[in-house]
N, C-alpha and C positions, 0 to 999 in steps of 0.2 A: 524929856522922856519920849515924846512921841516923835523925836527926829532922831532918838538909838533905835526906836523901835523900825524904824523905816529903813535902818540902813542895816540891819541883821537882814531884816526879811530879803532886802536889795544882794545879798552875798552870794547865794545859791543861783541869781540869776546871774550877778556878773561870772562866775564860774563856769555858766556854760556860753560866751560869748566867745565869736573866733580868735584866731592869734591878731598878735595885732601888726603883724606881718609875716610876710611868705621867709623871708630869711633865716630864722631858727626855727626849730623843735618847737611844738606846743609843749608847755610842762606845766601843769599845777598840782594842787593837793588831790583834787579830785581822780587824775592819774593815779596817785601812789593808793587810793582807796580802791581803785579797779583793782591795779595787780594783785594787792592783798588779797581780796576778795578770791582773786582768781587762782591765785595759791591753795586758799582754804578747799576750794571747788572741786581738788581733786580725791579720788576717794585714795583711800589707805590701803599699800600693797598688799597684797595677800601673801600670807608666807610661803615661801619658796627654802626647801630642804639645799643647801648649799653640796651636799657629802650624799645626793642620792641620783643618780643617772634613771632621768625621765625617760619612760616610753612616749611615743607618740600617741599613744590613745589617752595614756595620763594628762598629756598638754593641751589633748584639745578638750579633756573634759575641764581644765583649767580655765581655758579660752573661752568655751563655753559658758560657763560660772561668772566671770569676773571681767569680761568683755564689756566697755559699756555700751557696744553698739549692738548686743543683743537686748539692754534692758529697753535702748531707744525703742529699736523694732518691735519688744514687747510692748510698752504703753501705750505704740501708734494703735497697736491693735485691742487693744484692752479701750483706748479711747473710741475707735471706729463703733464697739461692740457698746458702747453708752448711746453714740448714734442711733443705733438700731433700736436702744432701746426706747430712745425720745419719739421714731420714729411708729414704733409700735402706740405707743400715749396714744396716740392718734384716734385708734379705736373704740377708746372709752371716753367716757362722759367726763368733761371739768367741773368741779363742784366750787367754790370758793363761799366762803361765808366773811358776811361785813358786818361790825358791830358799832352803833353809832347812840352817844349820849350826847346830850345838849341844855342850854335851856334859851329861851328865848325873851326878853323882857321890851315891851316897846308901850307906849303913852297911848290912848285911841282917845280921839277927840269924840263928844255925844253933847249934842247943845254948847254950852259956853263953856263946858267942863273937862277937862281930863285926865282918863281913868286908865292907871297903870294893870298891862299884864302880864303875866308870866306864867309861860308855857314850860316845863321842864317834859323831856322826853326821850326814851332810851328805844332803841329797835336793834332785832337781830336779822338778818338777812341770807337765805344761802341762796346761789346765782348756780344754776346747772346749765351747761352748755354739752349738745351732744348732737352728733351729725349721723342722721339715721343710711342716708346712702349716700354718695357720689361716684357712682360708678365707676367706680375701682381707683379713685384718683389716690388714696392712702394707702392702699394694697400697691400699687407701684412705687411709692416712696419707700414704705418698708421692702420691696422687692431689691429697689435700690441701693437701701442702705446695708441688705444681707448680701447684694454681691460685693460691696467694696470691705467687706468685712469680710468678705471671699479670700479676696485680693489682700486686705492687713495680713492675713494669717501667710496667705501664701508668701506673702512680699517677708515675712517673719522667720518663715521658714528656708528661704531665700539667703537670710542676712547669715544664717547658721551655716549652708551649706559654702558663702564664701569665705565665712568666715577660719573654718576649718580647711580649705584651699591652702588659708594664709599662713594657716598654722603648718600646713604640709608643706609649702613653699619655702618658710622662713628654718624650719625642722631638716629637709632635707641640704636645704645650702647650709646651715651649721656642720652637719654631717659633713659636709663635700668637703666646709672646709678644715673642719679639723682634724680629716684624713689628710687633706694635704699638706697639713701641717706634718703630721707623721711622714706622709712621701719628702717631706723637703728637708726634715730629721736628716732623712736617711741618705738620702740624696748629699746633703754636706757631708756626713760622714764619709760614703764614696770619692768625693772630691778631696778630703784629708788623705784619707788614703791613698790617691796618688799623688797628693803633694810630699808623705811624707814619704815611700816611694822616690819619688823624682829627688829627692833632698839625700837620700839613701845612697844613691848610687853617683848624684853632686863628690858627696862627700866618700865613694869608691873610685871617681875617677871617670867614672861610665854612664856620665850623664852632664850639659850643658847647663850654663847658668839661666838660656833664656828657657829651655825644659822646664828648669824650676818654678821662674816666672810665671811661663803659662799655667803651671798646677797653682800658684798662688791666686792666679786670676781668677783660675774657675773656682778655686774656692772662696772667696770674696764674692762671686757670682753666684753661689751659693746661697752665704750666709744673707745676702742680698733678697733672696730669690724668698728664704725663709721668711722673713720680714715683713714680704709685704702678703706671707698668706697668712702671718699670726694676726695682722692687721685684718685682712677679710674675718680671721674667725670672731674676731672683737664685733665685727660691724653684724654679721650674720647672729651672734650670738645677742644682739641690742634688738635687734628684726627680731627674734623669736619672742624676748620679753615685751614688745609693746604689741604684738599682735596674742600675746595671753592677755597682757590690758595691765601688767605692770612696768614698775619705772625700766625704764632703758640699760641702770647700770644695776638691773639684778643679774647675780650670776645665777647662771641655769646651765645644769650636766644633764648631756644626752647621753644616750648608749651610742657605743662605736659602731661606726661605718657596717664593722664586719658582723657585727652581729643582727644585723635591717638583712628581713628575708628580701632576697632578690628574686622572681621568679626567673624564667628564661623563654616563657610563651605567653601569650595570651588565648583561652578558649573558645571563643564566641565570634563571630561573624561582625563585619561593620553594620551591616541590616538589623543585625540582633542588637547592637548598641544604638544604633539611632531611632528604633522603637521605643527602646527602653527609655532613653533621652524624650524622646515625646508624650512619653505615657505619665512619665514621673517628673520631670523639671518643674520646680516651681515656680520660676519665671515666667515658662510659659503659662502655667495653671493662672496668674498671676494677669495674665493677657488677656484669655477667654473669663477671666471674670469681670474683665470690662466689657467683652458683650453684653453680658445679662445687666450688667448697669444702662448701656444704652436702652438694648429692652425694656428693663424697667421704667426707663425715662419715657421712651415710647408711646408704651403704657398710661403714665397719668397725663402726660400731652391730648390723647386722642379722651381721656376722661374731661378735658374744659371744656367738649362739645355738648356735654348733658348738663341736666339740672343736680343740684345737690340738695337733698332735704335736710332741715336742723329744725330742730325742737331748743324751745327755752323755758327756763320755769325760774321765778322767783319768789319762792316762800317768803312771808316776810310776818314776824311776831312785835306787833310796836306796844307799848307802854306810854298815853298819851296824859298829860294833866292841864289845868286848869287853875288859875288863879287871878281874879277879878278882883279890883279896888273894893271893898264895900259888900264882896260876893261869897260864898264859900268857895272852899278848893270842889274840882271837879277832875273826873278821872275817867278814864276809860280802857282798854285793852283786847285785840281783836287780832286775828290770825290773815292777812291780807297778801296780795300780791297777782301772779298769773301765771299763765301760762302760754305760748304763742310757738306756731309750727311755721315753719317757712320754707317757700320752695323759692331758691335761685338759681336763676340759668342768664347766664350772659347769650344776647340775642345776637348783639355786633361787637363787634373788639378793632377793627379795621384791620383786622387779617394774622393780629396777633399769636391765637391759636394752630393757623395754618401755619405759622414762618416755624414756631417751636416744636411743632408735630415734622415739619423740614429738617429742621435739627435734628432733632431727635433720631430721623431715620437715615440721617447723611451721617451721626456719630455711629450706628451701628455697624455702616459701610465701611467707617476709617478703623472701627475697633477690626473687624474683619481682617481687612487687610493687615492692620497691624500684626495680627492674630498669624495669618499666613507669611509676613515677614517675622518674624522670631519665629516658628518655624524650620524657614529655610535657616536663619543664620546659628540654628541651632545643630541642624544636620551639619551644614558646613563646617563647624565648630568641632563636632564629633568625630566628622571624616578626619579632620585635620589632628586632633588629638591621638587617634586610630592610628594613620599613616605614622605620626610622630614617634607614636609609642615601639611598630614595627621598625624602624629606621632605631631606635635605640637601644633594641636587641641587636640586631644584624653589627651597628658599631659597638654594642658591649661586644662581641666576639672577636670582631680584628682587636680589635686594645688589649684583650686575652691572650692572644699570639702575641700582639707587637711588645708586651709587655716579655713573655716569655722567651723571643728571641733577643730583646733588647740587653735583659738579665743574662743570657749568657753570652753575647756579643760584647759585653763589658769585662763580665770574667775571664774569657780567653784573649780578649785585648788584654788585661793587665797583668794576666799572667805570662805572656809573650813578652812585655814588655819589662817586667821581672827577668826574664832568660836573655833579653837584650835583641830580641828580633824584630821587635816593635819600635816605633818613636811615640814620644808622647803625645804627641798631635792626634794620634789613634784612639789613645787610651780617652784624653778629652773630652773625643766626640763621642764616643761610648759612654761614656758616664752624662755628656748632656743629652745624650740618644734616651739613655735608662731613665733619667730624672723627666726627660717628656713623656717615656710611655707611662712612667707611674702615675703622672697627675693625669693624663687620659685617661688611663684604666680607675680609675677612682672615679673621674667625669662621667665616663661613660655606664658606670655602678648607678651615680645617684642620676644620671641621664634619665634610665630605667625607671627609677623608681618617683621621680617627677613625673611621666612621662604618664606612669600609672595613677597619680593623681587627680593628672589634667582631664584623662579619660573619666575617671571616678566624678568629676566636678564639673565635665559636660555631659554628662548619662545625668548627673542627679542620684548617683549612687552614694554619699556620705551620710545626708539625713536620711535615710532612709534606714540608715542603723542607728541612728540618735535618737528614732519618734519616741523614744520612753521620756525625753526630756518634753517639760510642759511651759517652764519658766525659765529666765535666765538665771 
């Protein structure tokens, strides 16, 4: 029995022993109880309406919801703010009460004889512990622990504003691509078109077989060309679902391309955005709340150079008895303990105080710094968003044109080519003329309207219309 029991308990540990060679896979039971595990782990999609064409303020209040890297960010900071609150404890008195019963029985030798006795005894005890000053050394911990709880909230508020980037990012390449799906529709149909055309006039007499050919090409170049944007729309439309925070192969209908207002300006100066970006980021907010954590560090560094005062007290109610061989019992019961005030001050430390009051004011120098690099790569960030966004209007406009000349550069190539003044070589390259400027003019649509987000998500402009949200 005790050599089963040795070799159960022996199981759990050979399970987790290495492979017992580099040549295969590690595989045991304990693997297949991870994956399971890890299966159960995920949470349960949230329903997604198949037959309803999402806005994008609808998905990112989804993303918002059902994100689990907002619930992360929310707990960090739900946890930081326990911190503060351990750090506040600080301020009041520990009380602890001990309750202790016993009896005690031992022989006492008296002449040649000995006499059994037994002491039974119960006591109640409370311990107050309470530190009347230390010049400010716990007002800088708390100080400390309310700027990192600065920093949770902002870093929280942070995880929201990328979040919805992601939803913009992933929202507008679905758009992009399943307009281009529509451009590349249309685009083959152009390409039948003049194949059936070149086959028309094959079979009038007034047209060659490699003519033919060449329409068959480009339309196989086509149907080609289609393929692999229904393919982009599959993968962009998988991006949208894992940045809502559901499985990959939920289907989700967005509104069409043409109906995403586009603007065609922007109002506001780059100066006026890069204010705005430094006034409101919460990244940066997120930065300067690591100074005042240095500060606060500062702070209770330079408080190890004083005394600290603490008081003690311990009440204490005992219940004492008596029991002598040959004696009566004996009793007694009396309210006992003390009280004691104590002043500590470390005299020499060997320079320990010094080195962390060192620290302490070489971290506020690097938060600083820090502080003034995010900053700069904030502006830089903005400027460059800025310039981006300008350069995607000025190319939404050519694609405007090239699209409109392309369009009719196609139609009087085939209709030329219909009256026989044309070769199909013409006609072709006009149709692959039209099919490029459409998927431009589509690019350069949602060019714009990324362009507009990027701006939006280095300003710090998206939470800023979210604040009504509190939780994930």
């Amino acid at each position: 029995m005790a050599f089963l029991l040795i070799v159960v308990a022996a199981v759990p540990v050979l399970g987790q022993t290495p492979p017992a060679s580099p040549v295969r896979p590690w595989r045991t039971s304990y693997e297949r109880q991870f994956t399971s595990n890890g299966r159960g782990a995920r949470q349960p999609a949230f329903p997604i309406d198949s037959g309803k064409a999402y806005s994008l303020a609808e998905l990112i209040d989804l993303a918002e919801a059902h994100n689990p890297e907002t619930s992360v960010a929310w707990e960090s900071a739900r946890a930081q703010g326990a911190a503060l609150g351990i750090a506040r404890s600080e301020l009041y008195p520990t009380l602890s009460a001990v309750a202790l019963a016993g009896v005690d029985r031992e022989e006492v030798a008296l002449g040649t004889r000995f006499y059994r006795h037994t002491d039974p005894s119960d006591q109640v005890t409370l311990d107050l512990n309470y530190t009347i000053f230390d010049f400010g050394a716990r007002r800088g911990r708390i100080a400390a622990e309310s700027a990192r709880l600065l920093a949770a909230n902002f870093g929280f508020n942070d995880v929201h504003r990328r979040l919805i980037f992601q939803v913009q990012q992933t929202y507008y390449r679905l758009l992009d691509a399943s307009a281009q799906v529509t451009a590349a529709r249309a685009s083959l149909a152009n390409a039948e078109a003049v194949q059936q055309a070149a086959e028309e006039r094959l079979g009038n007499g007034l047209a060659t077989l490699p003519d033919v050919l060449e329409a068959r090409s480009a339309t196989a170049q086509s149907q080609y060309d289609l393929q692999a944007v229904l393919g982009a729309q599959e993968v962009a439309r998988g991006d949208l679902a894992t940045a809502l925070g559901a499985p990959a192969a939920t289907m989700i209908r967005v509104e069409p391309l043409s109906e995403a207002p586009t603007p065609e300006s922007i109002g506001e100066t780059v100066e006026e955005a890069i204010f705005r970006a430094l006034d409101q980021r919460p990244d940066l907010q997120a930065e300067v709340a690591g100074i005042r954590v240095a500060e606060a560090q500062r702070k209770e560094a330079r408080a190890a150079y004083y005394p600290s005062l603490n008081v003690k007290a311990n009440p204490s109610f005992q219940n004492l008895y008596l029991h002598q061989q040959t004696l009566p019992w004996g009793h007694t019961a009396d309210l006992t303990g003390g009280v004691a005030v104590s002043l500590s001050w470390t005299v020499f430390d060997g320079g320990a105080r010094r080195g962390r009051l060192m620290q302490a004011e070489a971290e506020i120098r690097r938060a600083q710094s820090q502080v003034s690099a995010a900053r700069d790569t904030a502006e830089d960030e903005v400027w460059t968003a800025y310039s981006n966004l300008h350069t995607a209007f000025r190319q939404r406009e050519a694609a405007t044109a090239l699209l409109d000349s392309a369009a009719q550069s196609y139609d009087a190539a085939l209709e030329s080519y219909n009256y026989g003044v044309r070769n199909l070589l013409d006609v072709t390259a006009a149709q692959k003329v039209l099919a490029e400027a459409r998927a431009t003019d589509i690019l350069a649509r949602t060019q714009v309207l990324t362009a507009l987000a990027d701006l939006a998500f280095r300003c710090g402009d998206a939470i800023e219309a979210n604040t009504r949200r509190q939780g994930p």
